[in-house]
N, C-alpha and C positions, 0 to 999 in steps of 0.2 A: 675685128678689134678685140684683143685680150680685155679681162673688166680681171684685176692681180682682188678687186675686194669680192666681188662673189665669186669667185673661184677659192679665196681662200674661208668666207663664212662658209660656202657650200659643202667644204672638205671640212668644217669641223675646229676651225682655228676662230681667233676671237683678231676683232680687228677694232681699235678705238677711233672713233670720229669726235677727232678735238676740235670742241667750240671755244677754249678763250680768247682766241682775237676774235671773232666776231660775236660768239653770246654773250662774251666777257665784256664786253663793247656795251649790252646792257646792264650792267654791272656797275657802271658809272667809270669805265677804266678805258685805256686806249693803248696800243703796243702801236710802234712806229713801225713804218715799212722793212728798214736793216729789223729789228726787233723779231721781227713776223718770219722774215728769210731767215733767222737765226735759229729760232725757238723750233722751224718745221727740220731744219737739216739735223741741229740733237736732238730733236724726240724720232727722228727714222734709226738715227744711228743706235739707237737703245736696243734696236733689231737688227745690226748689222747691217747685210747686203738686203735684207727683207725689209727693209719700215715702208716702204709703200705698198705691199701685201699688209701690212697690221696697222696702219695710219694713215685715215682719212683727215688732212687738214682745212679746215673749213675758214680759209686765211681772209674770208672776207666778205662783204654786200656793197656790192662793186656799182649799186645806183644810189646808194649813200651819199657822194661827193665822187667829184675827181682824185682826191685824194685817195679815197676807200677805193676805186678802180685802179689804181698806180699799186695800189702796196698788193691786193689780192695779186693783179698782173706780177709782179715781181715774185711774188711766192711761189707761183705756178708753173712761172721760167728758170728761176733760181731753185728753188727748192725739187722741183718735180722729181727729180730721183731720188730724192731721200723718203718720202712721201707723194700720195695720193693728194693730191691741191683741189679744192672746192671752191667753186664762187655758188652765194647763197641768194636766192631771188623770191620776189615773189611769183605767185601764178597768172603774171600777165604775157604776151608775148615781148613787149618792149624790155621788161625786167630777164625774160629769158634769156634773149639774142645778146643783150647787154654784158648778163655775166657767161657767155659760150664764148663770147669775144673776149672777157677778160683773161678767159684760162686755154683757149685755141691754139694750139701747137704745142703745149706743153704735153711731158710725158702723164700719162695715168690721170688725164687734167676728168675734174667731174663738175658737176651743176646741181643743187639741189634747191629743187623749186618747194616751195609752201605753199600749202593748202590748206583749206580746211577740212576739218574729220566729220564733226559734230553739226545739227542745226543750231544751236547756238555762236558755234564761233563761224561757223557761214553767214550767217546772220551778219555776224559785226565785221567779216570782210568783205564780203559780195553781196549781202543784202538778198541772200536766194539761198534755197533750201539747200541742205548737202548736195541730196543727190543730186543737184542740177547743177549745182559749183564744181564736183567730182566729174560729170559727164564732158567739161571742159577741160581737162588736164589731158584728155588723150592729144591733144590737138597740141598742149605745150611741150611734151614730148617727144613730138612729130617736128615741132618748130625747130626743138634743141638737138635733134640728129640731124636736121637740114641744113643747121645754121655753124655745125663743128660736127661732124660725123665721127670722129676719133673722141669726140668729148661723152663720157658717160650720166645721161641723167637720171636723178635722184628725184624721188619724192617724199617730204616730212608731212605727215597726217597732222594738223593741231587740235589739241585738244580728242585726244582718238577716245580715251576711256567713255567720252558721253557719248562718241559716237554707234553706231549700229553695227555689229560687228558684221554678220553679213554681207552690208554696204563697204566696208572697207576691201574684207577678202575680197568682192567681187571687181573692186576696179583695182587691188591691187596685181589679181590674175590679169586683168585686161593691159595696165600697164606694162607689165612684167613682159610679156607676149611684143608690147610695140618697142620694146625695146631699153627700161626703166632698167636699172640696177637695182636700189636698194629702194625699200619703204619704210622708211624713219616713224617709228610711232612716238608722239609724245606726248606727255600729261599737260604739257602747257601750264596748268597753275599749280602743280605740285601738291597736290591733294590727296595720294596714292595712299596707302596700305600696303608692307609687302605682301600682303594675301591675297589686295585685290590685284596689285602689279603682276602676282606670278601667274593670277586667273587670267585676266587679260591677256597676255603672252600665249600661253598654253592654249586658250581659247581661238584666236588668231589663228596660231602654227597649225589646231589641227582645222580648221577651216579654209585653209590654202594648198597649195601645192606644193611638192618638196624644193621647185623651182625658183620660189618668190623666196627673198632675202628679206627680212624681217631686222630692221635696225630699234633699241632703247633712245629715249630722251628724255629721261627724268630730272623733275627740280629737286630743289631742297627744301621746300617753303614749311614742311613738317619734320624737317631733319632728318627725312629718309632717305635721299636720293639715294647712297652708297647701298642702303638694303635692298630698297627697290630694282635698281637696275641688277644688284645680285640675285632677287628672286626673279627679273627677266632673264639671265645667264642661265640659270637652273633651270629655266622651264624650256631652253635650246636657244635661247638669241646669241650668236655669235655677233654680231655688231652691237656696239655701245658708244653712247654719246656721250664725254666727261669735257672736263675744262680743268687746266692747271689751278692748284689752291682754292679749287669749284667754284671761281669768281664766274657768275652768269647773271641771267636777270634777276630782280628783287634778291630773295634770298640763296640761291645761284644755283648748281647743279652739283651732282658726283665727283669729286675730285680726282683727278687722275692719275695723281701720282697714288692715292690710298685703292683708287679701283685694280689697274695696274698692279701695284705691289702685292695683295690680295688675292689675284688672278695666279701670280706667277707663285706667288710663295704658299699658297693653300688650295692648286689647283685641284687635287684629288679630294681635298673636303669638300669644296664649293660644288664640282660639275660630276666627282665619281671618275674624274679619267683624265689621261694626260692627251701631250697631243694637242694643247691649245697657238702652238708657235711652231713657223718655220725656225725661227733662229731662236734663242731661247733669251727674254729680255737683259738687258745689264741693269740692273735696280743701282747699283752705283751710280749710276748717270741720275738719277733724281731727285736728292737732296742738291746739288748743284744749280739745275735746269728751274726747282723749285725757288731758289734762293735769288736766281736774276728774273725770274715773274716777279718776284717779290717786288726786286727794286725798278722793272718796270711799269708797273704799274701804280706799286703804293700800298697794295694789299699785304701786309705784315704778317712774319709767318711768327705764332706764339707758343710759347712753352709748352701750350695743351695743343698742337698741330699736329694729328696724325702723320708716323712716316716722316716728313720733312720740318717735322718742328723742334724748337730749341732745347725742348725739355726733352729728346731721344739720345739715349745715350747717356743721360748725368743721371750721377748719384751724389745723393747730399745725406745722407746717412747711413747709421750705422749699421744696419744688419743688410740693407742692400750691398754697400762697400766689402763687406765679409764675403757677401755669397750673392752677388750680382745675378750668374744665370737661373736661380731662385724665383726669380723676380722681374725676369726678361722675358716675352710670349716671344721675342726673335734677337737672333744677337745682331746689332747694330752694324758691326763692325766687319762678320763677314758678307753682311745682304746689300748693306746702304752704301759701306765705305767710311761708316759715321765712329771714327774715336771713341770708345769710353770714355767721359769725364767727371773728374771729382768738382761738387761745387760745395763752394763754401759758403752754409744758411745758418740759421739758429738753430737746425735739428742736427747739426755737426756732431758727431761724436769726438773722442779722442785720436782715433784712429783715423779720421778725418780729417782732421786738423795737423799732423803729422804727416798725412802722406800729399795734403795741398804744400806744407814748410816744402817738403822735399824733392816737389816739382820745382819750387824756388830756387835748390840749392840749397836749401838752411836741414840740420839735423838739430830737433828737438829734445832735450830732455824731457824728464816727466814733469817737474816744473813746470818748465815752458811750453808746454804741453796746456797745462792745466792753466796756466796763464793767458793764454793765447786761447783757450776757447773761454775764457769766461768773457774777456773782452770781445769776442766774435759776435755771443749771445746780447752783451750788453749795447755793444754797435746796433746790429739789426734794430735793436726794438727803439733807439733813440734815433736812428735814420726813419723809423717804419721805412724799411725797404730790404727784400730778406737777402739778397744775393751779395757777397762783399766780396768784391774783385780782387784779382791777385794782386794787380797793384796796391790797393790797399792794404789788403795780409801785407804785402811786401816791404809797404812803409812802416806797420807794425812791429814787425819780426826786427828791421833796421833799426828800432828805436827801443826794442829790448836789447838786442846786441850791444848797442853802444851803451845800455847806462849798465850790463854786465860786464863790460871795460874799463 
């Protein structure tokens, strides 16, 4: 059986394992089943004929409910060629057979079981030491190729940073050998440092063999994830675990349209080399793909939204409107697909205000020019609300016209 994700981490390509349907799920958010089949077939298409070589979907936790077993199943059947489909368990066997059944028959279908890394969070799920909670996982990976043989299992380390690195490499070798694909390391409560993220990594990789796949799973709970998981990319992790608009648990994880966009548009600053893609991404596809997460879930994309937020692309004044690419680290319009737009605030210049009249149709004099932004400036601060829509300009401009009549 082909595994299209460690063949393509092994070669040096970066492959993303989206959690927001199902860590997004901890997020307080929920995507419908059509939603889930949706969201996996445009984010493969982002890679052309590749997205299931670069996209592991992690479409679900399929002992959740029936419901959670229906939509993962659909993703897995529906989606499988656009992407890599994952049903998420924990490390018992009933929770394994469970999701191998949810994703059995499907193309590139995979399973990724949870464990714990550390004696701490052994503790609070098995109640037994790591290494004795670890010594049981050969047997759930023995279960998940008896129980779908074409289906490839996954193991996530939780909480790996407290864990003993030795203890990990040594069962992630033993795993790796019976048959495991990848070994998902993650910080679980988001506590990282990119110094210690990229020690950790580094420490791992050379402690195993070139053979073991080394997957990221970073939170955000210190507002690092996106650095973190880039100091695991530097230190060689070709797998990475994001979420759309980084909705995950508490305060959520890497966002994947900024990880992505990042990867593909600064790949020789980030890793030193090209060569991270069979097909080479479409970054147009993600303000779009960003904007319907948005409205299924709830989670609002803001002005200040890396990448797919409302404030990329405008200018509201004057010396940016002059000399835009000044003042651009990228141009929007040929990476995103995202328009430049003029917005009209109280730091309007005149230049400004003139070239929003004549997106209208209206040509200003200098008059009305000067007219038209005193009352822009005196609007905002008596709405307190800085942005005044075209419609408004428009009903403006309409009522200097007529009493110039």
């Amino acid at each position: 059986m082909s595994d299209v994700v460690r063949e393509a981490a092994l070669a040096g390509q970066m492959v993303l394992w989206e959690e927001s349907p199902r860590d997004g799920a901890q997020g307080k958010t929920v995507m419908s089943a059509d939603f889930r089949v949706w969201l996996a077939r445009e984010q493969g298409r982002i890679f052309g004929d590749d997205g299931a070589r670069h996209v592991v979907f992690a479409a679900g936790f399929p002992s959740v409910c029936a419901e959670e077993f229906d939509a993962t199943r659909r993703v897995a059947h529906e989606a499988g060629g656009a992407v890599s489909p994952a049903a998420v368990c924990r490390g018992t066997l009933d929770d394994v057979r469970l999701a191998c059944s949810a994703v059995r028959g499907a193309p590139h279908a995979r399973v990724m079981i949870v464990v714990p890394g550390s004696d701490a969070m052994a503790d609070a799920m098995t109640h037994v030491p790591a290494r004795e909670a670890l010594s049981r996982v050969t047997q759930l990976v023995r279960a998940a190729r008896d129980c779908a043989p074409e289906v490839v299992p996954d193991i996530c380390f939780a909480d790996a940073p407290r864990a003993e690195v030795a203890l990990l490499a040594e069962v992630s070798e033993t795993l790796t050998a019976e048959g495991a694909g990848v070994m998902v390391v993650a910080d679980t409560v988001g506590d990282l440092l990119p110094e210690q993220a990229e020690r950790l990594f580094a420490t791992l990789r050379g402690a195993v063999s070139d053979d073991v796949v080394l997957a990221s799973h970073l939170h955000n709970d210190l507002g690092l994830g996106l650095a973190n998981t880039l100091a695991a990319v530097r230190s060689g992790i070709r797998v990475a675990a994001c979420s759309w608009l980084g909705v995950a648990e508490r305060s959520g994880m890497v966002a994947t349209e900024q990880l992505l966009f990042l990867l593909a548009h600064r790949t020789a600053d980030l890793v030193g080399e090209d060569g991270l893609w069979s097909t080479a991404p479409d970054l147009t596809r993600l303000p779009p793909i960003a904007r319907a997460v948005s409205a299924e879930t709830g989670v609002p994309l803001s002005v200040t939204t890396p990448i797919v937020g409302t404030g990329v692309g405008t200018i509201s004044t004057g010396t940016p409107f002059v000399r835009p690419k000044t003042f651009q680290p990228y141009d929007p319009q040929a990476l995103l697909g995202i328009t430049p737009t003029v917005v009209l605030t109280h730091l309007a210049s005149a230049r400004v205000v003139r070239a929003v009249a004549e997106r209208l149709g209206v040509e200003l004099d200098r008059d009305e020019v000067a007219a038209a932004l005193r009352w822009v400036k005196s609007e905002v601060y008596r709405r307190n609300s800085a942005v005044i829509s075209d419609e408004d300009f428009g009903q403006f401009l309409d009522g200097v016209r007529a009493v110039a009549r």
